[in-house]
N, C-alpha and C positions, 0 to 999 in steps of 0.2 A: 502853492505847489504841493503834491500829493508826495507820497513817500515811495511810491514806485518810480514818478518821475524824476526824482533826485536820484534815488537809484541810478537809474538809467541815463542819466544826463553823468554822473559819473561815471558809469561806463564809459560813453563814449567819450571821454577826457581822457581815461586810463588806456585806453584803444591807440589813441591820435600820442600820448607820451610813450606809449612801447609796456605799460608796466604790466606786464604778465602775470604775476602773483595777483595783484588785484584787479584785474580781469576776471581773471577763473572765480576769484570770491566773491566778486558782487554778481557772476550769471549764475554761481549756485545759488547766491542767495535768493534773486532772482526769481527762480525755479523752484526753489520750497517756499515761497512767497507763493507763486502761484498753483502750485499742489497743494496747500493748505484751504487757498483761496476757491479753490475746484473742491477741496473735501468739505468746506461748509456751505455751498451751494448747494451739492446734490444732496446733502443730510435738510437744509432748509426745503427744494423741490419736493421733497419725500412728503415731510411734514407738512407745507402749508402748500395753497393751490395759488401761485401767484404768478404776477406777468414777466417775461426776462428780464426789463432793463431794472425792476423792481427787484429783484433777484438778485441781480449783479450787484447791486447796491449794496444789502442786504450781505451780501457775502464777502463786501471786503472786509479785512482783519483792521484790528481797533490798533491804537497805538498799544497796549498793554501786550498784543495779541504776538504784532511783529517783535516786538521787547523781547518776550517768554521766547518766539522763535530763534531770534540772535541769542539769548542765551543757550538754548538747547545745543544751537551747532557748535557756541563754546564750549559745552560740557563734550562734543563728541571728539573736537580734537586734542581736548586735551585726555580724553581716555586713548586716542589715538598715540598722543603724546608716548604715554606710559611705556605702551605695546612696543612704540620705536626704540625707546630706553635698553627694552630689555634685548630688544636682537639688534641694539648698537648701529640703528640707521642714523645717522646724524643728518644724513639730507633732506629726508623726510622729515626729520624732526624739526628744523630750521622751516622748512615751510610751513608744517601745523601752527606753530608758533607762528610766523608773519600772519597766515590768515587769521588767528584770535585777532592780534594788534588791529588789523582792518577790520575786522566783526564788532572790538570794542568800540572801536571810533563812532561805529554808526549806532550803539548803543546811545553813546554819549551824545550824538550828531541831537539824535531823535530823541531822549530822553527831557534834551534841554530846550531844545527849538520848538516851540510852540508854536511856531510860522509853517511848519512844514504839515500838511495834512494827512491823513491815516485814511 
């Protein structure tokens, strides 16, 4: 199994149980999964002259790749975090936090699971 397919096959779990919070977290994630995945295709297209489905290949992100990305979205809400702090949203702030816990998970999902493919 690929690491978008677990993605995705979690989603639609999260879907079919109602949980809202992680819905929204794994179709962001999702989504900068495949904006990342679209920013090294056309930087690969540029540079080398090769066929699509070689390409596509070619352009998925390594396990290393989606890692560094799960962390970056952690560092963004936890600067979000702060920001909430200071103008005393608590609501917002209780969600930033639930999305890290979900975003750690799959840190840890994918970190350990050698089963799962990149």
């Amino acid at each position: 199994m690929d690491f978008k397919q677990k993605l995705k096959e979690d989603l639609k779990k999260s879907i079919l149980k109602n949980q809202v919070q992680r819905v929204k977290t794994l179709r962001l994630l999702l989504t900068e999964i495949s904006k990342k995945e679209i920013e090294k295709r056309t930087l690969l297209a540029k540079k080398e002259n090769i066929k699509e489905d070689e390409l596509k290949m070619k352009s998925q992100l390594s396990r290393e790749e989606i890692i560094n990305l799960i962390e970056k979205e952690i560092k963004k809400r936890e600067k979000a975090i702060e920001q909430f702090e200071k103008g005393k949203r608590e609501d917002l702030i209780s969600q930033e936090k639930s999305e890290i816990e979900i975003l750690k998970e799959y840190i840890k999902i994918f970190s350990q699971n050698q089963d799962i493919k990149l």
